[in-house]
Structures are given as C-alpha cells and as structure tokens.
N, C-alpha and C positions, 0 to 999 in steps of 0.2 A: 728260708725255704719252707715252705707249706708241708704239715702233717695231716695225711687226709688217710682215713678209711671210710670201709662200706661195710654194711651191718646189717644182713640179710634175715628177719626175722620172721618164722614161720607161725604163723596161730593155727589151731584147729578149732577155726570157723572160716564159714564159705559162705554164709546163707543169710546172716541176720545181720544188716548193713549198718543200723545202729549200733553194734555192738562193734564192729568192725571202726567205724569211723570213731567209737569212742576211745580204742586202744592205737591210732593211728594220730588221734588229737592231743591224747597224753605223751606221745615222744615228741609229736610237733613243737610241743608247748617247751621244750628243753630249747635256750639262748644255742647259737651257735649249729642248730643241725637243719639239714636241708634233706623233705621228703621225697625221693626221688619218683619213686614207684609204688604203683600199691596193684597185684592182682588177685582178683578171687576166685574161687570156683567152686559152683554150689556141690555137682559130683562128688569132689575132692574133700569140699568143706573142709575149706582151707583157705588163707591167706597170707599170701608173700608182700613184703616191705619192704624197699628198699630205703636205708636211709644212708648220709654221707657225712662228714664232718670230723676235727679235730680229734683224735682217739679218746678224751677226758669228756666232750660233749658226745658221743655217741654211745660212750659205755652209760653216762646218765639217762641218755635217749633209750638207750635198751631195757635199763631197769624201771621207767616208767613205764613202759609197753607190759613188762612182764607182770607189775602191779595191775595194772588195768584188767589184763586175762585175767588173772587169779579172782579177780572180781566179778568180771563179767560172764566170765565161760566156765560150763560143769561139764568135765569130761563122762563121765556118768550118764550122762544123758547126749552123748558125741556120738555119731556116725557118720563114716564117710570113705571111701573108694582110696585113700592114700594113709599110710603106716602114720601109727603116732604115739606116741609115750607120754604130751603132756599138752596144757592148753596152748603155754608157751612153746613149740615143739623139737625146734632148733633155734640157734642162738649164733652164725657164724661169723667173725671179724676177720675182714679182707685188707689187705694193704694196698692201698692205690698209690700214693706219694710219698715219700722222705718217711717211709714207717716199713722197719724189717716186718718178715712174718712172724721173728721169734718175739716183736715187740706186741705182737695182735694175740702169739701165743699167751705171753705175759698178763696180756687186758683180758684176754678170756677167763683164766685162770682165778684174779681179783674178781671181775663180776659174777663168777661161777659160787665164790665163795661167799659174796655178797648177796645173791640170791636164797640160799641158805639161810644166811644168819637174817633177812628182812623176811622171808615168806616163809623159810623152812621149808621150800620144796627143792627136793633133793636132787643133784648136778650130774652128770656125767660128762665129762669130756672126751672129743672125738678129734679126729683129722689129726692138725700140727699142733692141736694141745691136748692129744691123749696122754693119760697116763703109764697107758698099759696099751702093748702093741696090737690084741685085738680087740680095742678101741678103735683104732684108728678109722676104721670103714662103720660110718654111721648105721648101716642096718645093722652090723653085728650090736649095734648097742640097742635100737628099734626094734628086734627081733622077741617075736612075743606079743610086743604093742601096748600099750597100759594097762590093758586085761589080764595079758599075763606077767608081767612083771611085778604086780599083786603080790602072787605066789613067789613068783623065781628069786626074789630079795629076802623072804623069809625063809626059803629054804634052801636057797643054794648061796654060799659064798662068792661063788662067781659073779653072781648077778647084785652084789653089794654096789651105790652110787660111790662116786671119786669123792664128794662131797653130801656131808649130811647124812641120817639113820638111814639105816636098811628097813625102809618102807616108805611106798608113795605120796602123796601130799592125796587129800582123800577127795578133792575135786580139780585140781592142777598135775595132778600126776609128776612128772620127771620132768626136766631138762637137761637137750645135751648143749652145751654150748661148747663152740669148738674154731680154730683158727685156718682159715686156708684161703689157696689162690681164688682167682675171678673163676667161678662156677655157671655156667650157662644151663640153666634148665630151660630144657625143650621134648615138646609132645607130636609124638606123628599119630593122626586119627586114621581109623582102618575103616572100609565101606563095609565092614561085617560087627554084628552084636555080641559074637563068638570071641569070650576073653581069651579063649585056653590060645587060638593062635596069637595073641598077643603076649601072651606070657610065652607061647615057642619063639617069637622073635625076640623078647627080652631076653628071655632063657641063652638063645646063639649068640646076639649081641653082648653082652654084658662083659667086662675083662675080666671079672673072678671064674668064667667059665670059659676062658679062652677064646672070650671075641676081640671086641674091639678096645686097643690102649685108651686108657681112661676114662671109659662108658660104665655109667651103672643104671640098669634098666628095670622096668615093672611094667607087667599088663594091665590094665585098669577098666571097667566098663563103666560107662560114661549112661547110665540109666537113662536120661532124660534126652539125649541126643541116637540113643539106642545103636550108639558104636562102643566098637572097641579102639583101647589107647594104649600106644607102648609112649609111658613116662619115662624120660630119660636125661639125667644128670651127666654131663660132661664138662670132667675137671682138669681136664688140659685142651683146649680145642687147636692150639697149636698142631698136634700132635697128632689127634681126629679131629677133623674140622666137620662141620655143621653137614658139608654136603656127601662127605663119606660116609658118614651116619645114614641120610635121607635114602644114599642110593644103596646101602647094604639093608636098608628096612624095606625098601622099594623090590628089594627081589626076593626076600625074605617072604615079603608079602604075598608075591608072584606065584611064589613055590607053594602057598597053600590055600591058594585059589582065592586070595584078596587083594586091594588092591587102595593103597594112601589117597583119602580125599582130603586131605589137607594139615596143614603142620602147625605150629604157634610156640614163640618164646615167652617163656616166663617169666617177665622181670626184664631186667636191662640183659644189653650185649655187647660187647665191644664192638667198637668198628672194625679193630683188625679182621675179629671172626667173618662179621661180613664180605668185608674185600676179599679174604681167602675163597670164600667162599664164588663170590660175582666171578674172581678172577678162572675158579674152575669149571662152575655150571655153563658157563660159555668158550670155556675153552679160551681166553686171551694169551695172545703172544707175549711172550718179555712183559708183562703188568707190572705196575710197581703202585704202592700206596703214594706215590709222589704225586700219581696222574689223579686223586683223589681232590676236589676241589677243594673241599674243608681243610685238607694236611697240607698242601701248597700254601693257600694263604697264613694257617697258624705259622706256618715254617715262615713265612715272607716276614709277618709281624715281628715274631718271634726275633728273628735274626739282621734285620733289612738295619744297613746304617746308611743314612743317606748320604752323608759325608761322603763315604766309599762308593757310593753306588757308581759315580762316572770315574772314579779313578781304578776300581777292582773290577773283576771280572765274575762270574756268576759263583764261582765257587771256592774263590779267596774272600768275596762276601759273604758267606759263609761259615770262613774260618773264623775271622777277624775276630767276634765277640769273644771267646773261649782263649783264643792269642791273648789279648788284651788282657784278659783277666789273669792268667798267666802271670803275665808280665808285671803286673801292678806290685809294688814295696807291699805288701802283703802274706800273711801265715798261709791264707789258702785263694784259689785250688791250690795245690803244689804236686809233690813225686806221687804223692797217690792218686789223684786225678788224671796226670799225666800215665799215667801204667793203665787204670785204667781205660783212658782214650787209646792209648798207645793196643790194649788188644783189642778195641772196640773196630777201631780201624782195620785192623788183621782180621775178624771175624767177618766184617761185613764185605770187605775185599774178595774174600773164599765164597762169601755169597753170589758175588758176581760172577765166578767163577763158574759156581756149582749152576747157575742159571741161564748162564752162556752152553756148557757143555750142556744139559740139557734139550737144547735145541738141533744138536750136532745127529744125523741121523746114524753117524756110525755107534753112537749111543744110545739108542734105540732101548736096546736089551737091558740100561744100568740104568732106567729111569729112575726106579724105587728105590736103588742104593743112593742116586743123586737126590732125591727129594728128602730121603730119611737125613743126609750129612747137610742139604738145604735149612731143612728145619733145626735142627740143631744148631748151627752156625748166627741163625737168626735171633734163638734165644739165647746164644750167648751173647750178640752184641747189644740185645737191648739189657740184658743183667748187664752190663758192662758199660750200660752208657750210662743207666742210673746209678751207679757208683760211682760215678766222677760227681756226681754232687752229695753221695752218701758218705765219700773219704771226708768231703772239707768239710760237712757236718759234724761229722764224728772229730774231729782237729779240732774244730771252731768249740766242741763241748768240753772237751780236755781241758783248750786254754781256758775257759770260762770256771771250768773247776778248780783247777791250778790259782784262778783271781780271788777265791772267795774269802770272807776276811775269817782269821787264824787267831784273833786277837787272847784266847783263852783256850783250857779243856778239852771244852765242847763245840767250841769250834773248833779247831784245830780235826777233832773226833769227825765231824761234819763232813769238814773239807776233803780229807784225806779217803774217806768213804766215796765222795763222788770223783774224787781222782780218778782212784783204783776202780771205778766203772765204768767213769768217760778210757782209762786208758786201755781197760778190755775192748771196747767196743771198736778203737782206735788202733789196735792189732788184726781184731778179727776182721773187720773189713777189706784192708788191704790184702789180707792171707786169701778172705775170699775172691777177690780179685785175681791172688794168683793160681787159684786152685782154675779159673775160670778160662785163665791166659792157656794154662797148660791143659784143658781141656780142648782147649779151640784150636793148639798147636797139634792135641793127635787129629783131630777133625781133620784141619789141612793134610796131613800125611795119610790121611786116607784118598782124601780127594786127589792127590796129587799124581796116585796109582790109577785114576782114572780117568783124567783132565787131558785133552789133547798137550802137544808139546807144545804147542802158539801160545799155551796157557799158564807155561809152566814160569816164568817169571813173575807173574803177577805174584803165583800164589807162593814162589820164596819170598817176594815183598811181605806178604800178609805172613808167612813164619817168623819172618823177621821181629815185624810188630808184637807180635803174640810172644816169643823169647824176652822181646823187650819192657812187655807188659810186667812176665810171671818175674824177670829179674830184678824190675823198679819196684812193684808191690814188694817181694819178698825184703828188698833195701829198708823199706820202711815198717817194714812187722819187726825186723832188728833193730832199726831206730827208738821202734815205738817200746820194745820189750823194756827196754832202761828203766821205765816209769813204774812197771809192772811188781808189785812189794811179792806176791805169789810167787816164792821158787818154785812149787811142785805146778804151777802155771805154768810159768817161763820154760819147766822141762818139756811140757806136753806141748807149747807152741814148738817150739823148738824139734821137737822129734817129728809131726809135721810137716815142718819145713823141710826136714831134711830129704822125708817121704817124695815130698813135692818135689824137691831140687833132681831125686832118682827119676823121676815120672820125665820132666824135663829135658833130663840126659839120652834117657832112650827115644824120643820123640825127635829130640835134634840129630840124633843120626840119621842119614839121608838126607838130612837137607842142608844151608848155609849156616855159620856158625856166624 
C-alpha cells in the first residue's frame, strides 16, 4: 500500500521570483517528491508549495526548502498584507494515503527538532502537533508576528518556542510547523478598498467568534488591485463547504454596501470540495460523485474483472475484488477489515437514507438536522473505508516484526521493540474502528426518529452492520491485546472498551439486536 503525504509550505516572499524558484528547486531536487503547486502573491508576499511524496522524502523536501529561505530571505527587511513569524512561515504535514495523522504528527515533531539543531531557528508546533493546547490555532502562536515575538520570548514565558532558545533566529525568525487534515485556502475579493469591512466579515465569519464551523478568516488589502480581501482557511470543508462560505460573505458583503467581484483557491482542492460545492450552487437533485466522469472511470479501472463482467451484474462486480481477497489462505484482510467494511456499509446505507428523506416534502422543516447527520454519516464511511486497508497494514507490520531475526541481545532488544509498536498500532486501529462503528450506530438512531417508515428497514439493515462492525473490531483489539507486554496499556485499552461496549448498549435500544 502506498505512504503518501502533502507538505504545504509557506515562504514570506511573494515578489522576487528568483528567489522563490530557488527555494522551490531545492525541494525539487530531493529523489522521490513530486511539486504539485506553487502560488504567489506579491500583496501577501507570500508563497504557497505544495509538495506530495513518501513521508521520509518529503520531510527531506521540507528541510531543504527551509535551508534555502534561511538563505535567501531577510525577515528584516519583509513586508506584506498576510501574519508571519518566520521566512519559513508554516511547515504543515497532511495525510493523504496509508499515513495516520498521529504519523504526520510524529514527522512534524522529528523535522521540528531538526530544524533547530541544522539552522537554530527556533520551532513552534501548532494543529495536531501542539504541545500545548493553545497551540493548537496557528494565530495564537503568529499572534504579535516576528516583530513582536522579538520581545514576547524574552519576556514572557509564555511566548517561549516548543523547540530551541527563547529567541528568534535574527533573519529567519520562527517556525511553526505542525500536523493536520486537507486545508483549503480560499480568498473572496470585495469591490471596495475599505479593509475595515473586510475585517467585519472576517470578524462575523470566523468560528473562534461564533461564525462559521471550521473557518478562520482575515481582512487583507490587496494595495495594488485597490480591493479589499477576506483570506480565509477552511479546515474541514465537509462541514462548511466552499459555497456556504461564498454565500455567507456574499451577504455579509450586501449588508455593508459591498459587493464580491471575485474568488480564488490557493493551492490544490479536493474534488469532493468541488462536487459539494457544483451539486448545491445549482441546486442538483439526488447528485452523487458517481455521476463524476473521472470517479466512474477510476472506480471502472479500479474494480472492473472482466472475467465477471458477462457473468455478474453491476454490483456483485463490484464486490468481487474485496470477496476475493477475503477469501484468499491469507493473514490479511481479515476480522478487522471485515468490521471495518461491515460499518462502512452501515454508514453509507443511512446516507441513502438520510438523502432519500431529504427529498420527501413532509420533511421540508428537518432539512438541516438531515444534512448535519448526511455529513456525518459520510465522514464516517470514508474513515471507515480507509481502515479496511489500514487494519491489514497494521497486521501485515506486526507479522513482519514478529519475523525479524532474534539470533542475539540486541536483537532479540530490536525485535521486541518493534513488536510492542507494530502491536499498539494493531489495537488502536481496530478500537478506532469501533469507536467509529458505534458512532455511526447513534447516527442511525437519530435518523431513524426521522426517516419515513418506508424507510425504516433499510436503516435497521445499516444498525445491523454498524453493531457488527463495533462487535468484530472490538473481537480483534482483544485478540490483538495478547501481544501487548504494557500491563498498565492493556488496562487503559481495556477500560475503553468497556466505555465503548456502554456507548454500544444504549444505542442498540430501540433498534434490532
């Protein structure tokens, strides 16, 4: 299975393309990493990178980029319309494939510390590799900006970096480097030069002020385009999609007599975002990403046996490959794959549910309670799908630990160390699955309070799977615990589970056992 992340790095430069292209050629130059994106903005002075690759080839690709700045760029001599701490300015590692977040946490953590000991300019960690919980929201640690963080490290405790002395690097300033999901940066430009209304619709916007889940926003003036810009970071767009954002800035705008001449992403974006997005600016009936030509054909590839094609029908062609592999005299997939498929099914089933009632006009009134348990449902079957090949991962690491040769000491020392890692990993997985099973099963028990009754078997079908899910994962965190040499581990999984098993029990009342 492929190990892929994305490694979003911010420079503060916008302006001098030489310098830009020569810190862009320095991660290039790293075996193994692929540039996906590069955008600049002279305003901003600033530039985003996208790069993609094996987690080992991209944290190299990172620290050659950070060398280069440090070289190339004098904070000192920096100005520009967007917050910044250092030349290198953020540092983020995203999981795209076969790589948890707490693995990206990890990689952050290693090149945070290695940044330090090669440059000596000093680390903060933010997102899902803070140290400290208010870390976790990047402005609180950009708060100040390199100007003042000068001061705030020598005099206040507080403002001490996670890694390295309590003081700046004296032309590189700071870096935060830090772990998290797919982040879509996107800018809506205002037909006014007037920043202050764009800081009030940042200001309404933003979720630390009670706007919109998962939005962080800034007013920006754009000097040379002589508008104003609400910048804004959206780190779940599941949740807030692109065009709830557009149409809450759009009247925001309205209300203080301006009005959006135009938008732009920063960097990549997922197709989901999109489709979400296409499927509500026009209003489409019943949409689904299937009707997507690119995701039909991957899907067609992906899964198409030809053998089957005249003997199966569209959607036991379908099954077949995942049967198959099943089935094979084989360590994996096995019970934890299977648990995981098993709620995957169960989540996505309640989507159809939730998407059918939706359309029912007696449901008029519940649209927002059906969208909110919609989305939810959705992100758990895809957390649910990627863990049918994150279980046999995690399996397939254990046995591989368990072969390694023992012949002495230190080996013996060796082996045993990556046991007891692959065997954590090879608990918590499955656990997560069923924490995921039994979130999906109260999901259903909401909906089910408000599902027509035409509807109501399907969705004990889908309770069904999701019991069967949190019951097969939890079989295998007890299998798996045997391996686990940690008794005060083995208590804390264990007590856990038990949690889970009470979450379980009240969720299955009211429905089929």
């Amino acid at each position: 299975m492929k190990r892929l992340i994305e490694c979003v790095p911010n420079f503060s430069e916008g302006r001098d393309s030489a310098k830009i292209d020569a810190i862009v050629a320095a991660m290039a130059a790293t075996p193994g990493i692929f540039v996906l994106d590069r955008e600049s903005d002279v305003d901003h002075n600033r530039s985003v990178v996208t790069l993609a690759g094996e987690p080992e080839a991209v944290a190299g690709a990172a620290l050659a980029g950070v060398a280069k700045a440090l070289e190339v760029i004098d904070l000192t001599k920096h100005s520009g319309e967007h917050p910044r701490i250092g030349a290198t300015d953020v540092l983020p590692f995203v999981p795209i494939e076969g790589v948890s977040i707490e693995e990206c946490t990890a990689l952050a953590h290693s090149v945070g510390r290695e940044i330090w000991e090669r440059f000596r300019i000093p680390v903060y960690f933010y997102e899902a590799a803070a140290l400290r919980p208010e870390r976790v929201n990047l402005e609180n640690v950009r708060r100040g900006q390199f100007e003042g963080l000068i001061e705030e490290v020598q005099r206040n405790p507080e403002g001490v970096p996670d890694v390295g002395e309590p003081r700046m690097h004296p032309t590189a300033g700071a870096i935060a480097v830090g772990a998290r999901k797919f982040l879509i940066a996107y800018n809506i430009n205002l037909d006014t030069p007037d920043v202050s209304i764009a800081n009030q619709i940042a200001k309404t916007i933003r979720s630390s002020n009670g706007g919109l889940p998962c939005v962080k926003a800034i007013g920006v003036e754009l000097k040379t385009r002589r508008l104003a810009q609400v910048s804004i970071n959206l780190t779940d767009f599941e949740r807030t999609p692109l065009h709830a954002v557009f149409e809450t800035v759009r009247r925001e705008a309205e209300r203080h007599g301006a009005k959006i001449v135009g938008s732009e992403i920063v960097g990549l974006v997922p197709r989901r975002a999109l489709e979400m997005t296409a499927a509500a600016s026009l209003r489409l009936e019943n949409f689904s990403p299937a009707q997507v030509l690119e995701n039909r054909l991957a899907d067609a590839l992906r899964c198409a046996t030809p053998e089957r094609a005249l003997a199966s029908g569209k959607f036991a062609r379908l099954a077949h490959p995942f049967l198959d592999e099943v089935a094979r005299p084989a360590p994996t997939p096995a019970g934890g794959s299977v648990s995981a498929m098993s709620g995957a099914l169960g989540a996505s089933l309640g989507q159809m549910v939730a998407g059918l009632a939706r359309k029912k006009k007696s449901l008029a009134g519940r649209t927002e309670e059906l969208d909110k348990l919609l989305g939810e449902l959705r992100r758990a079957s895809e957390a649910l799908t990627e863990a049918i090949d994150r279980d046999a991962v995690a399996y397939e690491s254990f046995l591989a630990a368990a072969r390694l040769p023992h012949a002495d000491a230190e080996e013996q020392h060796r082996r045993e160390a990556a046991v007891q890692s692959a065997a954590r990993e090879a608990i918590e997985t499955p656990m997560n699955v069923a924490e995921l099973c039994v979130s999906t099963l109260e999901r259903l028990g909401q909906l089910e309070a408000l599902a027509p009754a035409s509807m109501r078997s399907d969705l004990r079908v889908a309770r069904l799977m999701a019991v069967g899910g949190a019951q097969g994962a939890l079989e295998s965190v007890e299998a798996n615990l045997e391996s686990l040499a940690d008794a005060a581990a083995v208590q804390i999984v264990r007590a856990r589970a038990k949690l889970l098993l009470g979450r379980l029990g009240e969720a299955r009342r009211g429905g089929p056992s």
